[in-house]
C-alpha positions in Angstrom: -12.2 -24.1 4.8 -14.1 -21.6 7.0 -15.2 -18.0 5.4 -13.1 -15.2 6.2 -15.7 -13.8 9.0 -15.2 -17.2 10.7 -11.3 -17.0 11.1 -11.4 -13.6 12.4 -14.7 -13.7 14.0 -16.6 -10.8 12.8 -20.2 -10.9 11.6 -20.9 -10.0 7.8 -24.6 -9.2 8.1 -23.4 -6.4 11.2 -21.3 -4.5 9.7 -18.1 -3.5 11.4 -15.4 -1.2 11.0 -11.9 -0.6 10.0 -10.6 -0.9 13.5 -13.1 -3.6 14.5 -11.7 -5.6 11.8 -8.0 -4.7 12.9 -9.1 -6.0 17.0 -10.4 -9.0 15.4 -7.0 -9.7 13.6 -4.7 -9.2 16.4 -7.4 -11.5 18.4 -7.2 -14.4 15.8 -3.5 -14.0 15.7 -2.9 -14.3 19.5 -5.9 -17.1 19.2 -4.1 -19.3 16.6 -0.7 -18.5 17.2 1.2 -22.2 16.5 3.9 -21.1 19.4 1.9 -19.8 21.7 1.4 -23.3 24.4 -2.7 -24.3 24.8 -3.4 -22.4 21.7 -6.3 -24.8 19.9 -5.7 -23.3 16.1 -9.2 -24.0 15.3 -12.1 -21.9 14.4 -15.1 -21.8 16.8 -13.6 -22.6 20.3 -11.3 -25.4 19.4 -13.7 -28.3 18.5 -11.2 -31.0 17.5 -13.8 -31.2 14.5 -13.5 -28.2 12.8 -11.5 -26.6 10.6 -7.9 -25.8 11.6 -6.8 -22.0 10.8 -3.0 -20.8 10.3 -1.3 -18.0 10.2 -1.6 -17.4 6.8 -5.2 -18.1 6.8 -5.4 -15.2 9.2 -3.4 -13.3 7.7 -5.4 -13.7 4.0 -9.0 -12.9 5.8 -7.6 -9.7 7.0 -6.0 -8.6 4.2 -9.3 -9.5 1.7 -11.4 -8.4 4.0 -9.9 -4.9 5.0 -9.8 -4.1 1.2 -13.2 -2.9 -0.3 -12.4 -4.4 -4.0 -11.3 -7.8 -2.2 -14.2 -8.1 0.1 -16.8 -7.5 -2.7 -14.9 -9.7 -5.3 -14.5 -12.0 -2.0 -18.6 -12.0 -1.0 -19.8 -12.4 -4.6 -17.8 -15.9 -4.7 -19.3 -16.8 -1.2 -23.0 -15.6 -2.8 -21.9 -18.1 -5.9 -20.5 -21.1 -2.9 -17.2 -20.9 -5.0 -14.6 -22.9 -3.4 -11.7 -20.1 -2.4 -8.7 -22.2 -1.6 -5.4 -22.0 -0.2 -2.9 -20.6 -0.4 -5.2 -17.9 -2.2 -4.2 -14.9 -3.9 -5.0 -11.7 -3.8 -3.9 -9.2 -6.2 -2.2 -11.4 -8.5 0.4 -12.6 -5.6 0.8 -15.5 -3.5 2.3 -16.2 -0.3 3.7 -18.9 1.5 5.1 -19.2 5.1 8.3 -21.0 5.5 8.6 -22.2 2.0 11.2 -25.3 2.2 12.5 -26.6 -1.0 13.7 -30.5 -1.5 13.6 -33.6 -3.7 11.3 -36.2 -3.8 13.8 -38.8 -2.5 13.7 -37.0 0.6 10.0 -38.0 1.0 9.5 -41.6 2.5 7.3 -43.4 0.1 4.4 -45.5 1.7 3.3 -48.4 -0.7 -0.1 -48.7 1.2 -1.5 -45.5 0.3 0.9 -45.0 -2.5 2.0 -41.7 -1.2 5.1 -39.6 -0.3 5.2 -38.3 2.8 7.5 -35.9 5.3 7.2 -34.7 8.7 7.2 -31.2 9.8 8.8 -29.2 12.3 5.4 -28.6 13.7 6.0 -32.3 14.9 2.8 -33.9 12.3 4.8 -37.1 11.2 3.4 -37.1 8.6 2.7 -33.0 7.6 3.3 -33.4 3.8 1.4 -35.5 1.8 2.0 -36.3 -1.7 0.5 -38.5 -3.9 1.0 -39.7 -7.6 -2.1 -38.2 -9.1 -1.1 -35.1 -8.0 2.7 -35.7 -8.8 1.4 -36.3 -12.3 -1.0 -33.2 -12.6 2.5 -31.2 -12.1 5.0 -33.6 -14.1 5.1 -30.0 -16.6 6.6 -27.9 -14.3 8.9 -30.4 -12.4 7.8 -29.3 -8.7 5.1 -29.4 -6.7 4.3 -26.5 -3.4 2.2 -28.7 -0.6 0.9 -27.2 2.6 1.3 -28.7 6.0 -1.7 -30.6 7.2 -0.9 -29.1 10.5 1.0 -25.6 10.1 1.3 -23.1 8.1 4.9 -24.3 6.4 5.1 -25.2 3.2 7.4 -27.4 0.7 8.2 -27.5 -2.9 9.2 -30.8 -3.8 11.5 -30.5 -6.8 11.2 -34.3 -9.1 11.8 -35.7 -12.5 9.4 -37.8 -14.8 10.9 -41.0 -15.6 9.8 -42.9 -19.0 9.0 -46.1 -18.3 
């Protein structure tokens, strides 16, 4: 995933203000925006290659970024290369655009890459993924939250651990 300086587009070692940081925001918004027609939703001038930014990705740089504790907590794990992954929190809460809840059986399962999958209303055929590994890391709590591959929706997947 690109840094938080990439999505907006501002420059760490410059320095910038409160209301550079807001333009940048309302720039990356307009940028990304998944209704807006010709709109690439990828970082650095729409390569095809690099990494595709959302709404709440956007949203999450801003918000880190804008506040002093989570920008220094947020630089010290880029100074470490820790992994910050989404959906990330930030003070303790999480947040999930267009959070969709259905069963497993509403997934199609594909016996070639023994996965689940559904498409999205983005129109990726195939924008949720699941597979059994992962299925099985959650078999606990019952449900699994996935992201779209290609959007910023979401789905819980609610399922049941049969004993075989």
């Amino acid at each position: 995933m690109a840094s938080f300086y990439d999505i907006l587009g501002v420059d760490s070692s410059v320095g910038f203000t409160s209301e550079d940081l807001k333009r940048a925001y309302k720039r990356a918004l307009l940028q990304h925006h998944p209704d807006k027609a010709g709109s690439t939703r990828n970082v650095a001038g729409g390569d095809q290659g690099k990494t595709t930014v959302s709404v709440d990705d956007i949203a999450l740089a801003y918000k880190t970024l804008s506040d002093t504790r989570s920008r220094q907590k947020y630089d010290l794990g880029l100074q470490n290369r820790v992994q910050i992954s989404r959906p990330a929190e930030v003070d303790g809460t999480t947040h999930r655009t267009g959070l969709d809840t259905v069963d497993l059986d509403a997934l199609v399962f594909d016996d070639g890459s023994e996965s689940w999958s559904r498409s999205c209303r983005c129109g990726d055929g195939k924008g949720f993924i699941v597979t059994e590994p992962e299925l099985a890391a959650h078999a606990d709590e019952g449900e699994i939250i996935i992201g779209c591959r290609g959007c910023s929706l979401w789905l819980r997947i609610l399922f049941g651990v049969e004993d075989r």
